[in-house]
C-alpha positions in Angstrom: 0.0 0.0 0.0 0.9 3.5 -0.3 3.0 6.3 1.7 1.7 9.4 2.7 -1.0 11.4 1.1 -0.9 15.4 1.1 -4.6 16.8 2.6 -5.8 19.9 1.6 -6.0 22.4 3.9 -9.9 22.2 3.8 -10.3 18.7 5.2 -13.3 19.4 7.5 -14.1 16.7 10.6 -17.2 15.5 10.4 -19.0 15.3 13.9 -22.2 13.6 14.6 -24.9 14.6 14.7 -27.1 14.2 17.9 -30.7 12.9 17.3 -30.0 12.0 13.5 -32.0 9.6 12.0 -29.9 8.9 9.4 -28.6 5.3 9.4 -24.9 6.1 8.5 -24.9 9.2 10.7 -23.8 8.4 14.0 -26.7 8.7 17.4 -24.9 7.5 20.0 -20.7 7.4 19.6 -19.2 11.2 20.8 -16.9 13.0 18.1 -13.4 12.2 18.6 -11.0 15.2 20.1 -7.8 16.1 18.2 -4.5 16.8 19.8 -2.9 20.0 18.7 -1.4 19.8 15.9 2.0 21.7 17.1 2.5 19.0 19.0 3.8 16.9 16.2 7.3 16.6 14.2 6.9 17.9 10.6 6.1 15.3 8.1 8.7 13.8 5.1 6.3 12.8 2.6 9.3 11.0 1.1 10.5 8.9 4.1 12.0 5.3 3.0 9.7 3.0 5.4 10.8 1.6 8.5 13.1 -0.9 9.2 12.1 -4.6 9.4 12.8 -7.4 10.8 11.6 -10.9 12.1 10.6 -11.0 15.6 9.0 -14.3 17.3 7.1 -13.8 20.3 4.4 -16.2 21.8 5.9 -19.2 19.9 4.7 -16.8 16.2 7.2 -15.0 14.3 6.2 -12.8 11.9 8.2 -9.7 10.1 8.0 -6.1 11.8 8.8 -2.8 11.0 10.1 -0.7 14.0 9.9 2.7 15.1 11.4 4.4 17.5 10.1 6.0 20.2 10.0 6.8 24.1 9.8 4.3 26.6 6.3 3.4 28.2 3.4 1.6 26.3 4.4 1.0 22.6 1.9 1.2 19.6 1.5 -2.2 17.6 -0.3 -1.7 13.8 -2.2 -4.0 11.9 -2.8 -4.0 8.3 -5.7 -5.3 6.2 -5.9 -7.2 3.4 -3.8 -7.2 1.0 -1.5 -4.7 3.3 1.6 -4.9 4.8 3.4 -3.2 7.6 4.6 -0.6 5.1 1.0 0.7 5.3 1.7 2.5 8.5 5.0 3.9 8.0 4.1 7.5 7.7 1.3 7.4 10.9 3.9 5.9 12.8 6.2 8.7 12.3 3.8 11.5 13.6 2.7 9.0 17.1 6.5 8.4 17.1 7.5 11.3 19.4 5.1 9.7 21.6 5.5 6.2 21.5 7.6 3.3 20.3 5.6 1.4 17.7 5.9 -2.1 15.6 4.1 -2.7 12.3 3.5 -6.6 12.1 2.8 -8.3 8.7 0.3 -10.9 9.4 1.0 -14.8 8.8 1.0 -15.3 4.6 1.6 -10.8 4.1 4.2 -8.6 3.6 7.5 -11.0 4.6 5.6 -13.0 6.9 5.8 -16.5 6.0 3.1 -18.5 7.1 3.3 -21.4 9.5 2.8 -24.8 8.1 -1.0 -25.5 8.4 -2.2 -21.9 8.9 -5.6 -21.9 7.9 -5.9 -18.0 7.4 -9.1 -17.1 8.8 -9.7 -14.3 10.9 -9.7 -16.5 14.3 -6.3 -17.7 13.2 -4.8 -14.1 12.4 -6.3 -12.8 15.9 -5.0 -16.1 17.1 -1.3 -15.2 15.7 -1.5 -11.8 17.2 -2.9 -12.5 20.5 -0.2 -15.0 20.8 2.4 -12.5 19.6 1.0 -10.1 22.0 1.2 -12.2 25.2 4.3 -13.3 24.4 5.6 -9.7 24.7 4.2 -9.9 28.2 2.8 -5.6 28.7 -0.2 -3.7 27.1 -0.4 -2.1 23.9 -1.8 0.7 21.8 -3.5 -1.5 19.5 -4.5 0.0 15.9 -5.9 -1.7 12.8 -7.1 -0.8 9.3 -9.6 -3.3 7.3 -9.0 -6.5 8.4 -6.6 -5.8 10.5 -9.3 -3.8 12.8 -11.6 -6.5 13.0 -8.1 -8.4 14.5 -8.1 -6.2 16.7 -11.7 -6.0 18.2 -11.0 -9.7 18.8 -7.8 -9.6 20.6 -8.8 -6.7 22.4 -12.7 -8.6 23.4 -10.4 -11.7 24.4 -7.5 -10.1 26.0 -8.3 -6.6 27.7 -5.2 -7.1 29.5 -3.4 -6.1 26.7 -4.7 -3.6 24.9 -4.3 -0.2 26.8 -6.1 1.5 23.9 -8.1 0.3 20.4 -7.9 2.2 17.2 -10.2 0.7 14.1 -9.9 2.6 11.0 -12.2 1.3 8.1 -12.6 -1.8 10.3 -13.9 -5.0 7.9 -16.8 -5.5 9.8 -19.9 -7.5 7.8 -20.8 -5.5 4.8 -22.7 -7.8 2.4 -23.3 -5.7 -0.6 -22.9 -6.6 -3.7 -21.3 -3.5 -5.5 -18.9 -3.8 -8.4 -16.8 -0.3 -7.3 -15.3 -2.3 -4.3 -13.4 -4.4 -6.7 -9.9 -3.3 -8.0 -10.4 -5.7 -10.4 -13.6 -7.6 -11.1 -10.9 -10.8 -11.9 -10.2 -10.7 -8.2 -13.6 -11.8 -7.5 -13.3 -14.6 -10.0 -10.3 -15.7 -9.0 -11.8 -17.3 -5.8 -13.8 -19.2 -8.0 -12.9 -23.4 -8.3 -12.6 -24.4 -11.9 -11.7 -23.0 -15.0 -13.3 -20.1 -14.3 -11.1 -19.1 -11.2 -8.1 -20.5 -13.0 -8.7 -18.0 -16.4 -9.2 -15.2 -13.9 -6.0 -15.5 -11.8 -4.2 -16.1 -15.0 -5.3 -12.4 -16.3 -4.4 -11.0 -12.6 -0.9 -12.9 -13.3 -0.4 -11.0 -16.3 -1.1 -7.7 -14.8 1.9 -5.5 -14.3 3.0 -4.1 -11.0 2.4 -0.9 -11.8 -1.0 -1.5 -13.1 -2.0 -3.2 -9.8 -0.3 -0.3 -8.2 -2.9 2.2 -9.6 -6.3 -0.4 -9.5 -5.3 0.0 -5.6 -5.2 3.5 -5.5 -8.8 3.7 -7.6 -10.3 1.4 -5.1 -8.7 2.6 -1.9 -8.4 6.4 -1.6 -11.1 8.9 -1.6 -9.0 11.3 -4.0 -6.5 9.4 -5.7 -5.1 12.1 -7.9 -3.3 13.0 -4.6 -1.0 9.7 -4.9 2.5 10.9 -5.6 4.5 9.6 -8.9 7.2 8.4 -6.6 4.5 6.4 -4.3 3.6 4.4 -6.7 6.7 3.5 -7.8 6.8 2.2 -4.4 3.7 0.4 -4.4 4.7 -1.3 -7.6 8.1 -2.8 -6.6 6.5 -4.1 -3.1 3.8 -5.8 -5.4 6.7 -7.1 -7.7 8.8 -8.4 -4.9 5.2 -10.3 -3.4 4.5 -11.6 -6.5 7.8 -13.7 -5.7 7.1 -15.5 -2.8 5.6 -18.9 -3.1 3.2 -18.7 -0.8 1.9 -14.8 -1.4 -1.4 -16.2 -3.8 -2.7 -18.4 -1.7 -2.5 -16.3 1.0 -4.1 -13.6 -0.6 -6.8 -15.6 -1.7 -7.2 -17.9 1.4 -7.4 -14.7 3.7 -10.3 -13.1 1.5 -12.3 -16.2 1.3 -12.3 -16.5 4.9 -13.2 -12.9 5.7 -16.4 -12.8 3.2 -17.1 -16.5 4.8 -16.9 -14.9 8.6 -19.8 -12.4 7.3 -22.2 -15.3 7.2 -21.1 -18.0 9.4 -19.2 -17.9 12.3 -18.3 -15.1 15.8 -20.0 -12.2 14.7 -17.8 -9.4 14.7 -20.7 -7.3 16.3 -20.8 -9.3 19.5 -17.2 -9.0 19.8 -17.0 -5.4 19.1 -19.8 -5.0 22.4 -17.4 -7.0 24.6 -14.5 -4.4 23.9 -13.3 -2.4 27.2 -10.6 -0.4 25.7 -10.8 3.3 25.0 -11.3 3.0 21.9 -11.5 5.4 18.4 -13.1 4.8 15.2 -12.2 6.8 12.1 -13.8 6.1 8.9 -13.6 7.9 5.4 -16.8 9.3 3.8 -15.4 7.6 0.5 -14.6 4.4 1.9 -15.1 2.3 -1.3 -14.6 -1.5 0.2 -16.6 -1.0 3.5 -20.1 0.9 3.5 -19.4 4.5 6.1 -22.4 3.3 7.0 -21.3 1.1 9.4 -19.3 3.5 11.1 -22.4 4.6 13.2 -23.1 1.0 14.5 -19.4 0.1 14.8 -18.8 3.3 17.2 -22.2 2.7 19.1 -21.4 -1.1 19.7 -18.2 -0.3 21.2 -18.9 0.7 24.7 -17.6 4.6 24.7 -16.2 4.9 21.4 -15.2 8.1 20.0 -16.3 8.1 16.2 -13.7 10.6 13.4 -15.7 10.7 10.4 -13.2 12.0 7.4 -14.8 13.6 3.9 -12.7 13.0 1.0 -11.3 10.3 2.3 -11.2 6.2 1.4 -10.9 3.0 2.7 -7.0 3.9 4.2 -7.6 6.9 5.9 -3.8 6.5 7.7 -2.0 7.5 4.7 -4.6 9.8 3.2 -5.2 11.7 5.9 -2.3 10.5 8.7 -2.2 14.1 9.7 -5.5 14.4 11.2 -5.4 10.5 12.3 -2.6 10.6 14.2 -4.1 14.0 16.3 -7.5 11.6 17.4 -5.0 8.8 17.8 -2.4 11.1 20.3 -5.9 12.6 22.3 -7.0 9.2 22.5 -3.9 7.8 24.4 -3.3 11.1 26.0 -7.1 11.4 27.6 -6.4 7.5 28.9 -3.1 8.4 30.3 -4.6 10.8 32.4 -7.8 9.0 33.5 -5.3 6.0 34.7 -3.0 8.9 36.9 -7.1 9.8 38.1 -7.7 6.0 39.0 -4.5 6.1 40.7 -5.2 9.2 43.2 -5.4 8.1 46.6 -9.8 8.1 47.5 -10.5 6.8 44.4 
């Protein structure tokens, strides 16, 4: 996925609206607070992503990206599907000042290779990071984007020990519609077909070039992509070139979709997890999010007991890069306002 996205100055904040009876307008999740936005280093839209590495923890490795940062609790990212770690490099920069953070790539993405067996469902990707998690033995800032949100509502409704705070941004929660535009390539849909049919598609996706892929992403994914710089998707088309070259990239891919569209139907429902969430938590969702309906953003922030809902206009599915500025000021209130109620909870009387 893509590096940072310039914002126009005239990004407006969308706050809810009390009493609306609008289904994708939000009744009963408060606006989220922004930190000030001097409070933040300046931005290098042309920063080289962090550096990576393997890390195993819990009995799972799987490939990080780490940035550096004070000590005290650190910030752990999650991608979604089809991401990698490189998705949060330029969010991580702004929360860096305040906290260490480590972008994992999920079992099967980025350079994680996938255990023998993995089964790629979300309950085994929460599994992975739960167990990654505990292994690390302290609470986290937890953030997620698409998939990786939905992750996160499960680790964090399992384990509330170790999650200090819960951002979801675009979570995948169950959005059944059937609408062509969420497709970067209509292929993509065929190609989880069994049979001929799936095998003529993923032979056209084969034959696709990097950089082509690299701008069906962008279409599908932001809110304005004529904002995506010439040198960003360069990037994005040598990360797709170098997947392409890993044995066991497909399948995961594949596997991983499969599974998610299957959890909408059968299965935990992402809903009753999301209610059994205790973390602070924040949800930011763009107005042009393409893959998962804004009109779930209401729901999601009401389920979550005391939510704080970001609505973004403009923006798409990957509202981190396209908008990192103003997502990283909900993110740093978020963390802040829990750092102080905890010093509150502390005080002797209470």
């Amino acid at each position: 996925m893509l590096g940072r996205m310039a914002v126009p100055a005239s990004l407006r904040v969308r706050v809810p609206r009390p009493g609306s009876s609008r289904p994708d307008q939000p009744v009963a999740a408060p606006a989220a607070a922004l930190a000030d936005p001097a409070t933040f280093p300046p931005l290098d839209p042309h920063r080289s992503p962090w550096p990576g590495r393997e890390v195993t923890s819990g009995g799972v490795t799987l490939h990080v990206r780490e940035t550096p940062g004070p000590d005290g609790c650190p910030a752990v990212y999650v991608h979604g599907l089809g991401g990698s770690a490189l998705n949060w490099t330029d969010l991580a920069a702004l929360l860096a000042t305040r906290a260490a953070g480590t972008a994992v790539d999920l079992p099967g993405f980025g350079r994680s290779r996938p255990p023998a067996g993995f089964d790629f469902t979300p309950a085994a990707h929460a599994d992975a990071l739960l167990c990654f998690l505990a292994g690390r033995n302290e609470p986290v800032h937890l953030l997620g984007n698409s998939l990786g949100g939905t992750i996160a509502i499960s680790v964090a409704a399992r384990r509330p020990e170790l999650v200090r705070t819960l951002t979801l941004v675009s979570p995948a929660m169950p959005d059944r519609r059937p609408d062509p535009r969420r497709m970067a390539d209509v292929r993509l849909a065929l190609a989880l077909v069994p049979g001929p049919i799936g095998e003529r598609a993923r032979a056209g996706l084969a034959a696709v070039s990097p950089r082509v892929r690299a701008e069906q992403v962008v279409r599908v994914c932001f809110g304005d992509p004529s904002r995506v710089p010439e040198h960003r998707l360069v990037e994005a088309a040598e990360e797709i070139a170098r997947r392409a070259g890993l044995a066991w990239a497909q399948e995961a891919g594949e596997r991983t979709a499969r599974a998610m569209v299957a959890s909408w139907w059968w299965g935990t429902s992402p809903w009753a997890a999301a209610a059994r969430v205790q973390a602070p938590t924040l949800v930011v969702w763009g107005e042009r999010d393409r893959l998962v309906s804004p009109r779930l953003a209401a729901r999601t922030a009401a389920t979550i007991p005391g939510a704080r809902l970001l609505m973004l206009p403009g923006v798409g599915h990957v509202a981190q890069i396209e908008a990192a500025d103003t997502v990283a000021r909900a993110v740093a209130e978020l963390w802040e306002s829990r750092t102080t109620t905890r010093e509150d909870d502390a005080r002797p009387g209470r």
